[in-house]
Kinemage of the C-alpha trace (Angstrom):
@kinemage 1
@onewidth
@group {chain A} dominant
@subgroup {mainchain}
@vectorlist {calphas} color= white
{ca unk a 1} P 108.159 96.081 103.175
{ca unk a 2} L 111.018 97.050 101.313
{ca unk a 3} L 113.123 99.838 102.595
{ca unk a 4} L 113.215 102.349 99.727
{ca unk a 5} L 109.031 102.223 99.294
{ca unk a 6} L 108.462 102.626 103.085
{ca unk a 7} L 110.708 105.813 103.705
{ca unk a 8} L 109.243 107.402 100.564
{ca unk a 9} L 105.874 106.572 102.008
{ca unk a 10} L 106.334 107.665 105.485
{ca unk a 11} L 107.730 111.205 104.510
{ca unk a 12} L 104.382 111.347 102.532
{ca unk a 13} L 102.356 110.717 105.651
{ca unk a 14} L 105.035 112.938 107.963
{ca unk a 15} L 104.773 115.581 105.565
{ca unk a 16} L 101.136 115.664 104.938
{ca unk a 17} L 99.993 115.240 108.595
{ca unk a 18} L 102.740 117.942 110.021
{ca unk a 19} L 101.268 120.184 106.951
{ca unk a 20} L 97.377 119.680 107.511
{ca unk a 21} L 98.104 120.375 111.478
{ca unk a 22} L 99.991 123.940 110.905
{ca unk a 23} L 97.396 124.838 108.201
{ca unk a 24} L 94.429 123.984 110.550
{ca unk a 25} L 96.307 126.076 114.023
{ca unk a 26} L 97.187 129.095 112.066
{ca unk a 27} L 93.351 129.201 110.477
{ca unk a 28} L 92.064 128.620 114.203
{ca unk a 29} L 94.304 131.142 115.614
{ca unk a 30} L 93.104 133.744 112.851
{ca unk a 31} L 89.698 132.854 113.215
{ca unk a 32} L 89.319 131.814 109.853
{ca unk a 33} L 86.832 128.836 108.634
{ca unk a 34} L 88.746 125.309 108.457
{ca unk a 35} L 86.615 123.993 106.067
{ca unk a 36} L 84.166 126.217 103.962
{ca unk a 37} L 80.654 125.808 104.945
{ca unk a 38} L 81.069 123.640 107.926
{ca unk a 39} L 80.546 124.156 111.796
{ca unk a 40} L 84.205 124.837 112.963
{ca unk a 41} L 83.205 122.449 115.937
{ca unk a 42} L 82.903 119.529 113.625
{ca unk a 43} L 86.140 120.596 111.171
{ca unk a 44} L 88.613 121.397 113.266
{ca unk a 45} L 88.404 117.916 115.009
{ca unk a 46} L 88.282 116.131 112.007
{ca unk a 47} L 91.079 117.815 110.434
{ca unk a 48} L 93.535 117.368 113.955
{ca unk a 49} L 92.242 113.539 113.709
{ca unk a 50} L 93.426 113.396 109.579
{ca unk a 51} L 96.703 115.003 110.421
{ca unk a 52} L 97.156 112.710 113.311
{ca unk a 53} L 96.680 109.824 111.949
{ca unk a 54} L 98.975 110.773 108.960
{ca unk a 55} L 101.418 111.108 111.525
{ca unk a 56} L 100.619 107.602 113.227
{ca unk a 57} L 100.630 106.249 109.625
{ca unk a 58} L 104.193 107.331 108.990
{ca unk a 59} L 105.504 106.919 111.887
{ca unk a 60} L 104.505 102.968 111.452
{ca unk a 61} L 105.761 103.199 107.717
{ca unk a 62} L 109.267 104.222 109.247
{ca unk a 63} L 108.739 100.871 112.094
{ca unk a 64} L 108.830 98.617 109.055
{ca unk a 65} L 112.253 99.769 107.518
């Protein structure tokens, strides 16, 4: 992978996955629905797991500089 594509890629992911996590603790520390019209036991997993794995995802994008 070329070097310029990969770093613009993996401060996407970082970005994205650092983002979705603060959004989703500061509506769960408000008490405030993560996901309109869902059972906050099924969104705020799901949402930790997408932010996550943006994470993992640029963290690997930045392994193949």
């Amino acid at each position: 992978m070329e070097a310029g594509p990969a770093i613009f890629a993996a401060t996407v992911f970082l970005l994205f996955g650092a983002a979705v996590l603060t959004w989703t603790a500061l509506r769960v520390a408000h008490r405030a629905p993560v996901a309109e019209g869902v059972r906050p036991s099924v969104a705020v997993p799901l949402a930790v797991l997408a932010g996550g794995l943006a994470l993992v995802l640029g963290a690997w994008c930045l392994t193949r500089v």
